[in-house]
C-alpha positions as CSV (number, residue, x, y, z in Angstrom):
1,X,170.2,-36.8,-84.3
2,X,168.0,-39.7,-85.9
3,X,167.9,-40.1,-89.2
4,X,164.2,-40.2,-89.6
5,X,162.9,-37.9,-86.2
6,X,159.2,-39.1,-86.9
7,X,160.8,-42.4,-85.6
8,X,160.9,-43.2,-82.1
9,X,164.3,-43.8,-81.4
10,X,163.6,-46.4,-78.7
11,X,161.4,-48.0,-81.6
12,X,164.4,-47.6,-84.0
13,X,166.9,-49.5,-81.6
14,X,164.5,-52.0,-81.1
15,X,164.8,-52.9,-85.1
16,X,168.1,-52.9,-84.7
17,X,168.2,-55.3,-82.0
18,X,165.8,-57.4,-83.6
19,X,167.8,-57.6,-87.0
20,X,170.6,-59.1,-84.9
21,X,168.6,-61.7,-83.2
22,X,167.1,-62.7,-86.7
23,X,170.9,-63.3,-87.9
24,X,171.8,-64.6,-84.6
25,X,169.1,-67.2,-85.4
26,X,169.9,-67.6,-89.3
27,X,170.1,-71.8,-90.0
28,X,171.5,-71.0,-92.6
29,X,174.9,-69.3,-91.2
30,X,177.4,-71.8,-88.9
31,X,177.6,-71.4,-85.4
32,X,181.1,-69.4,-85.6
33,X,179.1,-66.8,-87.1
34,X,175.7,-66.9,-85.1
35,X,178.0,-67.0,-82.4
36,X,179.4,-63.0,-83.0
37,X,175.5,-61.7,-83.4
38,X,174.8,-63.2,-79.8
39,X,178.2,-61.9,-78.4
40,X,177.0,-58.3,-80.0
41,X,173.8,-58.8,-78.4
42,X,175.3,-59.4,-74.7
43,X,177.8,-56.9,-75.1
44,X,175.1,-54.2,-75.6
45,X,173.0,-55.9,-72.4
46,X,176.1,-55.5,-70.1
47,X,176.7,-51.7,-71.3
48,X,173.0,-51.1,-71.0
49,X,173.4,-53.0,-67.3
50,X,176.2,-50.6,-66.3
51,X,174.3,-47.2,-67.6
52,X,171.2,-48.7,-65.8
53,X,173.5,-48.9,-62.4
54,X,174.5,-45.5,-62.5
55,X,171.0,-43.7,-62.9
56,X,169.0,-43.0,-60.0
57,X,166.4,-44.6,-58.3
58,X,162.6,-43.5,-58.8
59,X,159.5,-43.9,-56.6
60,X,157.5,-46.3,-58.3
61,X,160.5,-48.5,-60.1
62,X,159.6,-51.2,-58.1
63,X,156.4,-52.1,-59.7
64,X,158.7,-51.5,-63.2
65,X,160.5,-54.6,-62.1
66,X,157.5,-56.3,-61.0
67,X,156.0,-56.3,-64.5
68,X,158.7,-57.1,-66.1
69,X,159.3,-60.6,-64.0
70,X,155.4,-60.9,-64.5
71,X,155.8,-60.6,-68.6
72,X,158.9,-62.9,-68.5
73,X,156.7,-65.2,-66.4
74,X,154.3,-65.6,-69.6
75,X,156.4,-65.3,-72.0
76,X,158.4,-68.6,-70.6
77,X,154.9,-70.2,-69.7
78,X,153.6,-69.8,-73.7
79,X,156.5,-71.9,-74.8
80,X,156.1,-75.2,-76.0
81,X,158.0,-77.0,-73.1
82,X,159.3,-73.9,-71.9
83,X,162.3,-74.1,-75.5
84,X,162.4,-71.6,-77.6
């Protein structure tokens, strides 16, 4: 059970998530410990990759994938020089 079950709990991991990039991306921490953010951040994309294999297939999940490649698409293009 969420804490707070007005909250989306997608929402909620999101602000997780996004509370480790921001330390991931600290300039003000070293690298040996920016380094353990990113490794947390991987390590949940592999588990989500593995709990992603093992659901099943839906009609329609193609265009899913579709939008997705299209949003990374812009979101690479709206870089300055395609950094960061």
């Amino acid at each position: 059970m969420w804490i707070n079950s007005n909250k989306d709990p997608i929402e909620h991991i999101k602000a997780e998530l996004h509370i480790i990039k921001l330390n991931e991306g600290d300039r003000y921490m070293d690298g040996f410990v920016t380094s353990k953010y990113k490794r947390q951040l991987l390590e949940i994309y592999w588990y989500l990759e593995d709990l992603i294999e093992d659901c099943n297939t839906y009609i329609g999940e193609d265009e899913w994938y579709k939008q997705r490649e299209k949003d990374k698409m812009i979101r690479k293009l709206s870089k300055p020089n395609g950094h960061k």
